[in-house]
N, C-alpha and C positions, 0 to 999 in steps of 0.2 A: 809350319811350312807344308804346301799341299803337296801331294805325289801326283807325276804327271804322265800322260797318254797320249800315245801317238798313233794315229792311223797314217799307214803307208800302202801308198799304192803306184801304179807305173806312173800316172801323171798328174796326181792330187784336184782331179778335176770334176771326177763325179763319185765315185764309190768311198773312198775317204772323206772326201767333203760332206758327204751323205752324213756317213757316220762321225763328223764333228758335231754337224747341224745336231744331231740324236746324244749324243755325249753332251755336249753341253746343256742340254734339256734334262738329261735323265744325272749324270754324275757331278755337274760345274760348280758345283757349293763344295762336292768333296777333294775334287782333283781339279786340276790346269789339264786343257785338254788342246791338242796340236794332232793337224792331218799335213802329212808332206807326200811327195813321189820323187820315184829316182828322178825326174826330167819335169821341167812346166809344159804343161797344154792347158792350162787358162782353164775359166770356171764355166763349166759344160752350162747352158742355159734351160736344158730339160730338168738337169738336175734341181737348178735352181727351183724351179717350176713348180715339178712334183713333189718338193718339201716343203714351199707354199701352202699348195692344197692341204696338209697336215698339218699350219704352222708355225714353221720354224724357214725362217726369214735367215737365207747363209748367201742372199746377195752380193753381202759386202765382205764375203773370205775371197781371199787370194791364192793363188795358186803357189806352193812352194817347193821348192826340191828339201830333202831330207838335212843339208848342210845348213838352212835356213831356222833350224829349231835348236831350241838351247838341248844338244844333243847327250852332255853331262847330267841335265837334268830330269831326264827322260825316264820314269819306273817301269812303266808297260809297254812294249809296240808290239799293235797288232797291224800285221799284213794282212789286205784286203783284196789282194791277186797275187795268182801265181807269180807275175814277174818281180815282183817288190820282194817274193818269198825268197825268189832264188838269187836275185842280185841287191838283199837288202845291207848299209851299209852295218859296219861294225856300232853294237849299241852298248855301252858302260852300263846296262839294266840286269836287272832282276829277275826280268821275264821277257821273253820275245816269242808271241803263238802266231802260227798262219792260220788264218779264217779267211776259206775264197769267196769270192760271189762273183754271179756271174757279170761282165760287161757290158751296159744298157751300149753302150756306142758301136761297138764291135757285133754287136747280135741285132741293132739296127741298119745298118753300115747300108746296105742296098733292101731295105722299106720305106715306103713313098707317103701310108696311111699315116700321118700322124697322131692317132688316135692307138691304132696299135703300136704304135713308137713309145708311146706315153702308156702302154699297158705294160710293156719290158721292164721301162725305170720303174715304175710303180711298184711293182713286184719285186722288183731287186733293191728298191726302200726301204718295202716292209720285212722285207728280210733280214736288211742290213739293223732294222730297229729290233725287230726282235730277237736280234743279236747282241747287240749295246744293251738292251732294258734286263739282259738276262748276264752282265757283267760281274756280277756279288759274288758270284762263286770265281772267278778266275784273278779279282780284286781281293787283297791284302787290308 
């Protein structure tokens, strides 16, 4: 039976989705991998976008609160913002690490250029991936 991974963040819509999209690409033959947030806010469509461009097609994830994952079955959660870190729910694991990044929505919020909109996510992707791709050491 595999060991599973959970990315939490405030609204499972861009930074945890991210890093599903990147988990399942890099760890998915080893582990079952699951992104939730304390709250839904639906699947950001930059996000979608800027994972395209690299690949990794996470159109069809859903957006989930944390109650939503077999939460018993859970070995790792890594929080992906502050808020997830500080109101993240109780997890029967082995392990729970905060790793922040910053928020493509929040650090857009009032930019008009879409081009620089799409230079935020992109940056906070490659982040979020060479984060996931360097998993081996914090994986059991």
């Amino acid at each position: 039976m595999k060991q599973s991974i959970l990315f939490l963040c405030t609204g499972n819509s861009c930074r945890s989705q991210m890093a599903e999209g990147f988990a399942k690409k890099y760890w998915g033959e080893k582990f079952d991998i699951y992104s939730a947030g304390i709250t839904k806010h639906g699947l950001n469509p930059r996000a979608v976008k800027v994972m395209e461009e690299v690949g990794i097609d996470i159109s069809t994830h859903v957006s989930n609160t944390s109650d939503e994952v077999p939460a018993d079955k859970i070995n790792y959660v890594f929080t992906v913002c502050g808020n997830a870190h500080e109101t993240c729910p109780h997890f029967s694991v082995g392990k729970i690490k905060h790793v922040g990044f910053d928020d493509p929505p929040f650090l857009t919020k009032d930019m008009s250029d879409e081009e620089e909109i799409l230079e935020i996510y992109r940056r906070v992707r490659d982040e979020i991936e060479n984060f996931v791709k360097g998993l081996d050491g914090e994986l059991i």
